[in-house]
N, C-alpha and C positions, 0 to 999 in steps of 0.2 A: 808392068810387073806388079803382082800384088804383095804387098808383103803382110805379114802374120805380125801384130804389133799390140802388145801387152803394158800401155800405159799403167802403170803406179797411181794407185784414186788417192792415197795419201801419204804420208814418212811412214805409217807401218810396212811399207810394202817397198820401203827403200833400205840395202843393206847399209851397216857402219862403211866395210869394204869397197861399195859404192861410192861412197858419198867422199870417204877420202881417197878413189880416184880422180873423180870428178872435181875437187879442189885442188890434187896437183895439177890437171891440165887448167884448172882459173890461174892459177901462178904463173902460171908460163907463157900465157897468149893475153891480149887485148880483142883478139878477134871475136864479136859479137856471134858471128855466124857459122862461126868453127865453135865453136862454146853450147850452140846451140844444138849442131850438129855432134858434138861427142857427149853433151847433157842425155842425148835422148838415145845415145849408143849404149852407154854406161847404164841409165837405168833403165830402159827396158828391154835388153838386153839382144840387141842384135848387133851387125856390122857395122862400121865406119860406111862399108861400099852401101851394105843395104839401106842406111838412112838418105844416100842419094836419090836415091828411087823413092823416094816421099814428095809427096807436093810440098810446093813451099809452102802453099798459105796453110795447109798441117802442119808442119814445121813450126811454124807461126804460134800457133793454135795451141799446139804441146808445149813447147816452150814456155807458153803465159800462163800454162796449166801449173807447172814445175815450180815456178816464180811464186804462185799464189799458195800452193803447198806450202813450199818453205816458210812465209812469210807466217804460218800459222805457229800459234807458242804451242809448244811441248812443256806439258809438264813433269817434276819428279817421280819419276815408276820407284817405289820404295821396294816392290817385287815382282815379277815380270816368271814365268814359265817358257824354256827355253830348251827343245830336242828332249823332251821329256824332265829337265831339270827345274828345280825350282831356286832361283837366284834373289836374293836378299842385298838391297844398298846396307852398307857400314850400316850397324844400327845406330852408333853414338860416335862422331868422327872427332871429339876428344880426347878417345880412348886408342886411339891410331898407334903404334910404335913408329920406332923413329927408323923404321927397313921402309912401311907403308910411307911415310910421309916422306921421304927421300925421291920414291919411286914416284909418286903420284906428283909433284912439284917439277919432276924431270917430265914427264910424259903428258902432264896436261899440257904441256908449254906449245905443243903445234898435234895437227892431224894425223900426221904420220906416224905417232908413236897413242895417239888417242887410244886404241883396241885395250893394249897393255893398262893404260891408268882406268879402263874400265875392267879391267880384270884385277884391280886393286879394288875399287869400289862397289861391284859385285859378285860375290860366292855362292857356291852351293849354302841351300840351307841346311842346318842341322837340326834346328827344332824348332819347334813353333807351336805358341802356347795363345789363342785370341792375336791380338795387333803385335805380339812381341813375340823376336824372333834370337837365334845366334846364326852366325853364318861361318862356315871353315875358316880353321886359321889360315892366314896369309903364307905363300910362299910361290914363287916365280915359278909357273906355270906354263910351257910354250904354248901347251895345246890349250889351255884354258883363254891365253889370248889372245889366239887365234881363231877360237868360237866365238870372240866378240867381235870379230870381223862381221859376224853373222848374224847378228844382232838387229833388232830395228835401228836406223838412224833417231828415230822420233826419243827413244833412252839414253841415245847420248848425246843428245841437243837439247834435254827434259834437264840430267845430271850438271851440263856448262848452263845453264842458265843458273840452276841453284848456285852455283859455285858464284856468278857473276856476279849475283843478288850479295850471297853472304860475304866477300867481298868487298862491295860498295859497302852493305850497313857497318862493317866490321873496318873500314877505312876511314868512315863517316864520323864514329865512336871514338875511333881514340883520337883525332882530330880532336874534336867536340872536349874531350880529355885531359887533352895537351894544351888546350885555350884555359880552361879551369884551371890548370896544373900554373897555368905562366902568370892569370889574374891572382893568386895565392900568392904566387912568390911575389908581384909587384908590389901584392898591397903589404905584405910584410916587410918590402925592403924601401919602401916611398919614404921621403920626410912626412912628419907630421904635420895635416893640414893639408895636404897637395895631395888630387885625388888620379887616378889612373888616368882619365882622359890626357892628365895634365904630360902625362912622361911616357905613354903605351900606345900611342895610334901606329908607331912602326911596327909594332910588334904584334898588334892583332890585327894591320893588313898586313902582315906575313903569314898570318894563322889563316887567314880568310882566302890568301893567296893558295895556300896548301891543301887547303880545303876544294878548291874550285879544280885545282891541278888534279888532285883525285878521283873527283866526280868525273871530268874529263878521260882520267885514262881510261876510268871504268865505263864509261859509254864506249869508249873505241873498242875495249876488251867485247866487249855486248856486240861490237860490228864483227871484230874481226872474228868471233866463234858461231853467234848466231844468226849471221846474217851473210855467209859465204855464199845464198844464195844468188844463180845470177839473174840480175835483172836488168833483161835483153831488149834492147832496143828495133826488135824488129819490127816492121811494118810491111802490109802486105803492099805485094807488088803491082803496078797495075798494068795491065796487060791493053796489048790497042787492039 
């Protein structure tokens, strides 16, 4: 049986909608080869039945196609052209209200609500003057995020990486801050004559400790958003 099979050459040509089907069924199986078979249902869009009808060592083949895709970095779309719109990231995410920063804290938090916090993070534009732009004011939207189902994956895996990055530097900082802030107060409250080494090694291997504890989360934040892709353990089969 032939089937009609429309591999994806890169994440532009994979939807958001996709991509967090395809992580619920990662959540729920272990199975390499079910994973593989509903990777390749989901994005290129045919049957669970008709991906049967594939040869394995295809199967194989697509799969490690999928893996190497993902594997690739996406960078921040600051503006993206979308069903004839033209959509603008937050220009200055300082300037957020405290509805936006509510909404986008709740929904970055897993994939299944991702559409929504990119429909916080990008609007129609409203004007545009060279590199600077304004984008619609903020307000809950069904349909606006639901259009970010529709979206390329490659902008909202471009958006969690930035998010990642600022983050770390921005967890990195006030550590770095809080060691400054705590050698201040030592050396103003030490006797005279007794230098920090002498009374502060607990306390700046607890800063050190904080410091590594962070770096840490934020590498796992880094697996667990940009790196859902799977990478499958197949091998082809040998045939006697």
């Amino acid at each position: 049986m032939k089937i009609d099979l429309k591999v994806p050459s890169n994440l532009d040509e994979i939807t958001v909608g996709q991509y967090q089907e395809f992580v619920k069924v990662q959540s729920n199986t272990n199975d390499p080869e079910f994973l593989a078979q509903k990777m390749i249902s989901i994005f290129c869009e045919i049957s669970l039945s008709d991906v049967l009808n594939i040869k394995y060592s295809s199967i194989v083949e697509i799969a490690q196609h999928f893996t190497d895709i993902f594997k690739e970095e996406s960078p921040l779309k600051t503006r993206f052209e979308f069903k004839g719109i033209d959509f603008g990231f937050v220009p200055k995410l300082d300037d957020i209200s405290f509805g936006e920063y509510i909404d986008l804290e709740q929904h970055l938090q897993n994939w299944d609500s991702y559409h929504k916090a990119l429909a916080v993070l990008y609007r129609p534009v409203n004007s545009s003057i060279g590199d600077k732009y304004t984008i619609r004011d903020y307000s809950i939207d069904e349909n606006h995020q639901d259009l970010m189902k529709h979206i390329p994956v490659s902008i909202a895996l471009g958006a969690t990486l930035f998010f990642c990055r600022l983050g770390r530097e921005l967890s990195v900082l006030t550590l770095d801050s809080l060691a400054r802030m705590e050698e201040q107060k030592q050396k103003k409250t030490l006797p005279q004559g007794q230098s920090l080494g002498e009374n502060g090694p607990g306390i700046n291997q607890y800063i050190q400790l904080l410091k590594e504890t962070s770096q840490n989360l934020m590498k796992l934040q880094d697996s667990e958003f940009t790196n859902v892709s799977p990478i499958l353990p197949l091998k082809a089969r040998k045939t006697k």
